[in-house]
C-alpha positions as CSV (number, residue, x, y, z in Angstrom):
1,X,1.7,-2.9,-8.2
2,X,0.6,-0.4,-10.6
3,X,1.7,-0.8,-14.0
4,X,3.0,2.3,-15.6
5,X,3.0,3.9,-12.2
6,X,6.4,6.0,-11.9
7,X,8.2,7.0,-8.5
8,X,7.5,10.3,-7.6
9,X,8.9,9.3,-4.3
10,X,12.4,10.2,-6.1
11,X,12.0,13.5,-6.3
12,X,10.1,13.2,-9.8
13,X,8.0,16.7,-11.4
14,X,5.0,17.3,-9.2
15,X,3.1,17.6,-11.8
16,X,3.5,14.0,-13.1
17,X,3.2,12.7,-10.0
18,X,-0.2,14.1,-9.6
19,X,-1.1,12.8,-12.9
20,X,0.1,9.7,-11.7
21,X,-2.1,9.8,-9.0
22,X,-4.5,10.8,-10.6
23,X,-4.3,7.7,-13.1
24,X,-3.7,5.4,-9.4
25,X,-7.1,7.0,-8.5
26,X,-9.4,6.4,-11.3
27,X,-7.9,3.0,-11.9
28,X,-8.7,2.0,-8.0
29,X,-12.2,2.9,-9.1
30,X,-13.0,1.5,-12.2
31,X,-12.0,-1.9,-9.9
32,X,-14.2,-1.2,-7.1
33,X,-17.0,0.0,-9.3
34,X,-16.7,-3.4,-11.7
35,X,-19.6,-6.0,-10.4
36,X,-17.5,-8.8,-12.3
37,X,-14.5,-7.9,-10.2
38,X,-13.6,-10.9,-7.6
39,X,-13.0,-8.9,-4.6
40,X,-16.1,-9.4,-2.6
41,X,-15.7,-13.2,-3.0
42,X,-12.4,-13.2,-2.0
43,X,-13.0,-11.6,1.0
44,X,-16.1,-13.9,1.5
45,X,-13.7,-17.0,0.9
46,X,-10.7,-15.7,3.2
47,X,-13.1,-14.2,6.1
48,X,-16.2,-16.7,5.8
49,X,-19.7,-15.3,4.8
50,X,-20.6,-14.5,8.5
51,X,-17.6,-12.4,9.0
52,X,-16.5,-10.9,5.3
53,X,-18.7,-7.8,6.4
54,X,-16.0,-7.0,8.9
55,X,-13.6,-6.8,6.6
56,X,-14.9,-5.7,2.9
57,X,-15.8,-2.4,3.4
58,X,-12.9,-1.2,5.3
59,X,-10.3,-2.8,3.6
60,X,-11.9,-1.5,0.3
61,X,-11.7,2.3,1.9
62,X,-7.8,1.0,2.8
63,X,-7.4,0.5,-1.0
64,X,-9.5,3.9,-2.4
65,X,-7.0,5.6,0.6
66,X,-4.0,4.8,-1.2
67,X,-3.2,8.1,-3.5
68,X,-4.8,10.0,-0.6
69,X,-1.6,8.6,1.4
70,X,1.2,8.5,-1.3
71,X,-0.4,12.7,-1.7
72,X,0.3,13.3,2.0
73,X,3.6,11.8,1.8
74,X,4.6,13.7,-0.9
75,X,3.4,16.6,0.4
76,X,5.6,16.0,4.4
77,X,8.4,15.5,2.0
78,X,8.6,19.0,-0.1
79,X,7.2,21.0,3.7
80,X,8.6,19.2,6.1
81,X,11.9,17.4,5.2
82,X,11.8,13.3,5.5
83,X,14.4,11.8,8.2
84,X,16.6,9.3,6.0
85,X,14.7,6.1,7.3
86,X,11.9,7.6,6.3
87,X,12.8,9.0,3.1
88,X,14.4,5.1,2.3
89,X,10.8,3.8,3.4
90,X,8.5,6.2,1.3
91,X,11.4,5.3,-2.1
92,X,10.8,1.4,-1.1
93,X,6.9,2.0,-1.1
94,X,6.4,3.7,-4.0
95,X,9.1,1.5,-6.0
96,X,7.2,-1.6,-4.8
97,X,3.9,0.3,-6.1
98,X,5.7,0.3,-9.8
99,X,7.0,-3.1,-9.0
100,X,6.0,-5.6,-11.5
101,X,6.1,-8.5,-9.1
102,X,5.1,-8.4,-5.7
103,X,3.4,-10.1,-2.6
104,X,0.0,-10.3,-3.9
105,X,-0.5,-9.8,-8.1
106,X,-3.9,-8.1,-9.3
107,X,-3.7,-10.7,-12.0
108,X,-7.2,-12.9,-11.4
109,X,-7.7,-10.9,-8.6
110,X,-8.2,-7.2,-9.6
111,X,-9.0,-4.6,-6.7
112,X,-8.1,-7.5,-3.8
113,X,-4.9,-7.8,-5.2
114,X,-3.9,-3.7,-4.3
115,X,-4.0,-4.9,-0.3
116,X,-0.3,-5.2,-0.1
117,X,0.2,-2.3,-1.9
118,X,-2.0,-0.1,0.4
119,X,-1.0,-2.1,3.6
120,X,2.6,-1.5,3.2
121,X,1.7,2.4,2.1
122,X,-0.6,2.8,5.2
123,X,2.4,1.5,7.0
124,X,4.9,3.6,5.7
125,X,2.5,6.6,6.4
126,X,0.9,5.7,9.8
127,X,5.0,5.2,10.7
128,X,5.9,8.9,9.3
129,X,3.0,10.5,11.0
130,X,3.7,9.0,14.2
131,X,7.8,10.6,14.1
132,X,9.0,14.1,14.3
133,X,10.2,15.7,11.3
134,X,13.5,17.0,11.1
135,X,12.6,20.2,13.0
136,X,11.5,18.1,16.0
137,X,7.8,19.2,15.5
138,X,4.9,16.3,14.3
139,X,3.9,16.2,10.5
140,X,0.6,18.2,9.7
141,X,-2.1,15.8,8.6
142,X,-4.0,16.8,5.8
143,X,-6.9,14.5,6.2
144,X,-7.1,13.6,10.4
145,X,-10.6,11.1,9.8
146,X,-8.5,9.1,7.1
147,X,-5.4,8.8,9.9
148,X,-7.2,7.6,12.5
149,X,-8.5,5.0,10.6
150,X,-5.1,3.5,9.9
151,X,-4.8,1.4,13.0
152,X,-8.0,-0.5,12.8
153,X,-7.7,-1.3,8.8
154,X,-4.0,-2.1,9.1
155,X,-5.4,-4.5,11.8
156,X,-8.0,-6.2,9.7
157,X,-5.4,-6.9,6.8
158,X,-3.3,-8.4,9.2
159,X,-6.1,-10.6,10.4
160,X,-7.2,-11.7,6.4
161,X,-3.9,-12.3,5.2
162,X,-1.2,-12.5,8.2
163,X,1.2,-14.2,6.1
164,X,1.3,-11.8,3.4
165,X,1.1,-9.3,5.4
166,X,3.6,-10.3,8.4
167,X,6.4,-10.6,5.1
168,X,5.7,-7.4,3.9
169,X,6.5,-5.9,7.8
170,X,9.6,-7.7,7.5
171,X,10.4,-6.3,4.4
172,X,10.1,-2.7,6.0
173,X,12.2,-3.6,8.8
174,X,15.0,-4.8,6.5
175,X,14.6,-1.3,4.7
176,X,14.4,0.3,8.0
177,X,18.3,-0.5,8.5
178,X,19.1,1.8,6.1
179,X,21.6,0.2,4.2
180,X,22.7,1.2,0.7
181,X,21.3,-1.8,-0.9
182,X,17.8,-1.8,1.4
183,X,15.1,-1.2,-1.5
184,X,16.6,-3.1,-4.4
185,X,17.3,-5.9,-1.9
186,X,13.4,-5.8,-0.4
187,X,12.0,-5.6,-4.2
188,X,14.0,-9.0,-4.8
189,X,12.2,-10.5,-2.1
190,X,9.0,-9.4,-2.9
191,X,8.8,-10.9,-6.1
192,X,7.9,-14.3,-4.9
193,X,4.0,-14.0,-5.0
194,X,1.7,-15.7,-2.3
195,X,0.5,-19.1,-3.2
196,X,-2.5,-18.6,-1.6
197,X,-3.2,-15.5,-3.4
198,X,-2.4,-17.3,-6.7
199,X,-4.3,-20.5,-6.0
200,X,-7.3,-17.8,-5.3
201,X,-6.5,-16.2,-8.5
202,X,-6.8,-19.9,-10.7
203,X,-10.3,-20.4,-8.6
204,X,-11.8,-17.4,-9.6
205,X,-10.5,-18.0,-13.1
């Protein structure tokens, strides 16, 4: 969730979107940049302090990733064309980006609480990247170091927060079908927010 963060993903100006991601950006790092900011703990609490280094740095790189991804599927869109599904799936990302509700809230957890936001954008893109476009030729990757990456950091989110992040794979495979409703019924389901994310939020309080 990002508030004020419109959908470029429906065919907004590119020039507002890229001074929407350019807000995403610098907002992503104030967080990561704030000592006060809870993530590091969180991690530390979810992973256990012999492990959290497995998971902190990378998933933090996931996070700083995001407008780098939303960019490059932006960019596949206006060169390349976007198959329906996966025009419906980049729309149902970046509406759940603006969404003021969703799987994990930032609120008491700041940068930590962007995972679900990047992990369903990395899924979205890692999905597009691996699909033809509607030519039949593969999508030209812009950044090839920050794609092969995807697999292993969508793999450690999983691991840290599997039920968060198992609901928001379901919610792309109900989008996936394609039906008329898909996103606005996804973004209902979203809004329930993860009690253990909340009850994480209070003890950071």
């Amino acid at each position: 969730m990002c508030a004020g963060y419109t959908d470029i993903g429906l065919d907004a100006g590119h020039r507002q979107g890229g001074y929407m991601l350019k807000t995403l950006r610098e907002n992503l790092k104030v967080l990561s940049q704030n000592p006060a900011d809870p993530y590091p703990a969180i991690i530390k609490r979810l992973a256990g302090k012999r492990d959290a280094a497995c998971f902190e740095e990378p998933l933090r790189r996931l996070i700083l990733a995001m407008p780098y991804m939303i960019a490059q599927l932006q960019n596949w869109a206006e060169e390349s064309g976007l198959p329906s599904r996966h025009r419906l799936l980049r729309g149902f990302a970046l509406a759940y980006l603006n969404h003021p509700e969703d799987v994990m809230p930032e609120r008491g957890v700041g940068l930590f609480g962007y995972l679900d936001d990047a992990y369903l954008i990395a899924r979205v893109y890692h999905l597009t990247m691996q699909e033809p476009d509607w030519s039949g030729q593969r999508y030209h990757i812009d950044d090839e170091d920050l794609a092969r990456n995807i697999p292993a950091w969508l793999g450690l989110a999983r691991r840290l927060a599997p039920k968060e992040t198992a609901r928001i794979d379901d919610l792309i495979e109900d989008v996936s079908r394609g039906r008329e409703d898909a996103i606005s019924a996804a973004l209902t389901k979203s809004t329930r927010p993860s009690r253990a994310v909340m009850r994480l939020a209070r003890s950071c309080a």
